[in-house]
N, C-alpha and C positions, 0 to 999 in steps of 0.2 A: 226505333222499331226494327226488328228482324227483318228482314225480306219472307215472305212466303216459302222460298225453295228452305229454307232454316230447318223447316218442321216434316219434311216429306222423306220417306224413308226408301232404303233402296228399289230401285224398278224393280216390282215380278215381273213372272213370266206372262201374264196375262195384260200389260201397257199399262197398268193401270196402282195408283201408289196414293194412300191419304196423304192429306196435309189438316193442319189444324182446322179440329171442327168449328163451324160456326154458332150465332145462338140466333132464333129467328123465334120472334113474338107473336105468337096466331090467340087473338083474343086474350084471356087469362092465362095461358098455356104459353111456355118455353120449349120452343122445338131447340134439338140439340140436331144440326146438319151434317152430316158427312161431306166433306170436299173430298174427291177425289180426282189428281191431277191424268193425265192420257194423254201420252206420245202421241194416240192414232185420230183425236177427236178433232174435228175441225170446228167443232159450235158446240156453245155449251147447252148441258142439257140437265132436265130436274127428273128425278125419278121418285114416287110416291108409293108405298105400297104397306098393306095390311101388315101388324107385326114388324114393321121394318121400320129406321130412319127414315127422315126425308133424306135425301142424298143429291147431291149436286157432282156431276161428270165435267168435267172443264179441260179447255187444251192446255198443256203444255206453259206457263209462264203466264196462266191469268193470273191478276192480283187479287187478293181480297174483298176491293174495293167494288173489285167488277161483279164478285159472286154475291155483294149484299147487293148490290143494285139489280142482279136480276132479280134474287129474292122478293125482292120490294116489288117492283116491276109486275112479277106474274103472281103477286098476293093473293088478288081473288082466283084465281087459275087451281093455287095450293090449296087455297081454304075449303073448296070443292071436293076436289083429289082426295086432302087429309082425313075429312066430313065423310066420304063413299068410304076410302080408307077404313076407315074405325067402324062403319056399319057393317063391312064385309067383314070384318075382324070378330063382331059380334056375335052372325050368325051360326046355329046351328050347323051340324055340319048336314048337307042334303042327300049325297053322294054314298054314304056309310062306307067309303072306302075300307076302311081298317076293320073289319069283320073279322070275327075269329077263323084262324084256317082256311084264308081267303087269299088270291087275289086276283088284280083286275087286267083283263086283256082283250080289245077292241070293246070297251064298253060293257062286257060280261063278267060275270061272273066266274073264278074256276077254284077248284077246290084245292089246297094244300093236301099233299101226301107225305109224312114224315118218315125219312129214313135215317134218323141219327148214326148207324156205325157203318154208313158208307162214306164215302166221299163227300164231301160240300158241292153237287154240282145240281142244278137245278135245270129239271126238263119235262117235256110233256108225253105224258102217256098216256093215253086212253080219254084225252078232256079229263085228267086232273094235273099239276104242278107235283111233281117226286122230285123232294127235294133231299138232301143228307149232308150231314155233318150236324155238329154244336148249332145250337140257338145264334151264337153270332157268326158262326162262319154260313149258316146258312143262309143269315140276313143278306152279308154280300153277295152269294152266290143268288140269289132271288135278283137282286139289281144288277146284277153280272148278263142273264136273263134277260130282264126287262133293254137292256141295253141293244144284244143282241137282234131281240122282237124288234125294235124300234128301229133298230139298222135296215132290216131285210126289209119294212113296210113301205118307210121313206127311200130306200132308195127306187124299189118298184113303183112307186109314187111319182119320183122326181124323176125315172127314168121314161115313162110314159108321157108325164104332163107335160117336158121341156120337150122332148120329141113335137106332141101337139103346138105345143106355142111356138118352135120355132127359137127356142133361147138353148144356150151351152153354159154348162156351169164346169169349176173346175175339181172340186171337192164336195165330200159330204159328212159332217164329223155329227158323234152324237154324245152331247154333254148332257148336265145340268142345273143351268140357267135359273136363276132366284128370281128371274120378271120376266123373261122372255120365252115363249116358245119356237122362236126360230131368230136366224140372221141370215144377212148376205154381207161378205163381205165387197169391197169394190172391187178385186179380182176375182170373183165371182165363187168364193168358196162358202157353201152354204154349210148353219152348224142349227142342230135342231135337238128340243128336250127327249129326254128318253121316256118320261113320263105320259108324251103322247099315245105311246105304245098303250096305256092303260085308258085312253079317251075314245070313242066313238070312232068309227073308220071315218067317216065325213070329216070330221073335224080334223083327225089326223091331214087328211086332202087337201084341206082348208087352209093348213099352217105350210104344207110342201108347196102351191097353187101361189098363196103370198107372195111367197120368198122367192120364185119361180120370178114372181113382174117384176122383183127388185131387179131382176136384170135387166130390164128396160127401164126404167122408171124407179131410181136409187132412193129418192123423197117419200113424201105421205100427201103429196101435194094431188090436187086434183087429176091430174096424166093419169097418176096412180091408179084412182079409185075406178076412174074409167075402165081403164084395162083391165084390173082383176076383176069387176064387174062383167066384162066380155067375155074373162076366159074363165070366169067359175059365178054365174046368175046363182043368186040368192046365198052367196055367202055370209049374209048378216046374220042367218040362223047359227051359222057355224060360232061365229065372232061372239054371237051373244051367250051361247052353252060356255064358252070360253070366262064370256064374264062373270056370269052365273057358281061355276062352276070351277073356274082358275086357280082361284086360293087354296084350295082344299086338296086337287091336285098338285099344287107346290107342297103343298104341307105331308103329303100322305109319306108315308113312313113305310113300307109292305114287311119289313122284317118286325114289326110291331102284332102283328097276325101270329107270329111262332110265340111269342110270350102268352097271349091269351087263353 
């Protein structure tokens, strides 16, 4: 038999490099898993999500042996996840994001302005979106946009709350993350969706506020819940619009508006 390393291809820039998939049995059903090997992961971890593989995260020179035994391990854990999984997959969409000549900023609504034989740049005038160029260069300039929004909210966010809590961070990047809306890393550089730009200002709070106790409190272990508890009462509301409402913001497309 090959060793594991046989099948993994070169590191990206991101730590993170498949190796051969695995097949994992959930009732009549063949899941096919993603293994994905990571320089930075110190425990392995399973990741489940609507439209997506299941996927398996693992350090660095686990064997195979060890990724079917977690597999097995947290069966009922998966069959949950997969089961929530597939109903969130099914729903309606609730949110109508993708509205003709739309899009979405703190939770509102704003109107597209088309200016096709200007520039591709996308800005706001008067509470509408004037956006110009081609249908696809305007798509990116709209996410160019969204990016920018999402930078100035989070950092004013992250610049006030860490002030109040008493923590120091040393970065703030603004990607977009296929399961997550935010991270910390251990030297304390935070990296958060740009898609929150288009969520609720609370909820936006809610995900900078998080990532904020990661710096005390690096786990999901009880410390945790205490303290973000302390420094943001009633965050379960936010957590829940999140659940509710997650998928569809992963999914949302905004240059899909110029087509319609």
């Amino acid at each position: 038999m090959r060793p594991a390393t046989a099948y993994v291809q070169a590191l990206p820039m991101n730590g993170l490099r498949d190796r051969k998939p695995r097949r994992f049995q959930l009732g009549d059903d063949t899941l096919i898993v993603r293994v994905r090997e990571s320089t930075r992961a110190r425990t392995k971890r399973i990741i489940v999500g609507p439209r997506r593989p299941l996927e398996v995260i693992v350090p660095r020179g686990t064997s195979d042996s060890d990724v079917d035994a977690l597999l097995e391990q947290k069966r009922r854990w998966i069959e949950r996840k997969v089961a929530t999984a597939r109903e969130i997959a099914a729903r309606p969409p609730m949110l109508a994001l993708e509205q003709p000549r739309v899009v979405w900023l703190d939770g509102e609504r704003l109107a597209i302005e088309r200016r096709p034989h200007v520039r591709a740049i996308a800005t706001l005038q008067d509470g509408r979106l004037v956006v110009g160029g081609s249908d696809a260069d305007a798509a990116a300039a709209i996410e160019r946009w969204y990016r920018r929004e999402a930078r100035a909210r989070v950092e004013e966010e992250a610049r006030r709350e860490a002030e109040r809590l008493g923590v120091v961070y040393r970065s703030i990047a603004i990607r977009d993350p296929r399961t997550r809306w935010g991270s910390c890393s251990r030297r304390g550089n935070l990296s958060f969706s740009w898609r929150l730009a288009a969520a609720p200002p609370d909820v936006l709070a809610y995900v900078v506020v998080h990532e904020l106790c990661h710096l005390r409190e690096p786990s999901h272990q009880k410390p945790f819940w205490r303290l973000l508890t302390a420094a943001r009462p009633g965050w379960e509301a936010q957590a829940r619009w999140l659940r509710e409402h997650g998928q569809e913001l992963h999914d949302y497309a905004p240059g899909r508006a110029l087509a319609a």
